[in-house]
C-alpha positions, 0 to 999 in steps of 0.5 A: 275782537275774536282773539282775546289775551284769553284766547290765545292764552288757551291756545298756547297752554293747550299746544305747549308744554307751558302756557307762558310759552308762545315761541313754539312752532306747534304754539304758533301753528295753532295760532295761525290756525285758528286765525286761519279758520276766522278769516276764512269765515269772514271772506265766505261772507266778505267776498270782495274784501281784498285786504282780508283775502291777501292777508289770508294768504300770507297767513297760510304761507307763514303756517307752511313755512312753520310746518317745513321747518317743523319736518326738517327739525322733529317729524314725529311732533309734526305728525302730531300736530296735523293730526291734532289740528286737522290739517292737510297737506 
């Protein structure tokens, strides 16, 4: 599976402040971005599959929904965060 135990604990260790740490809006934006990223790359090759396309786009609204509340609650560490990870509005 593309996203081991490994994976994710590099990911939350990279974006958090601690790596036992997975409840945080960047820790989880840097999830679904990863997670973004794979299945995009699936569906350019996977056209007609469906199940992934919609599972995508929930992802990305959960990713959005993290970011607005991120805005809301501390603008610097969301700034922080879009510029880290590449992301656009």
């Amino acid at each position: 599976m593309y996203l081991t135990e490994k994976v994710k604990k590099e990911i939350f260790a990279k974006h958090n402040k601690n790596e036992a740490d997975t409840g945080t809006p960047e820790g989880q934006i840097a999830l679904f971005t990863h997670r973004i990223s794979h299945l995009t790359e699936h569906l350019k090759v996977n056209r007609k599959d469906f199940a992934t396309e919609r599972a995508l786009v929930k992802l990305v609204g959960k990713r959005r929904r993290q970011l607005d509340y991120l805005i809301k609650v501390d603008i610097e560490r969301y700034r922080a965060i879009i510029k880290e990870l590449g992301i656009r509005k």
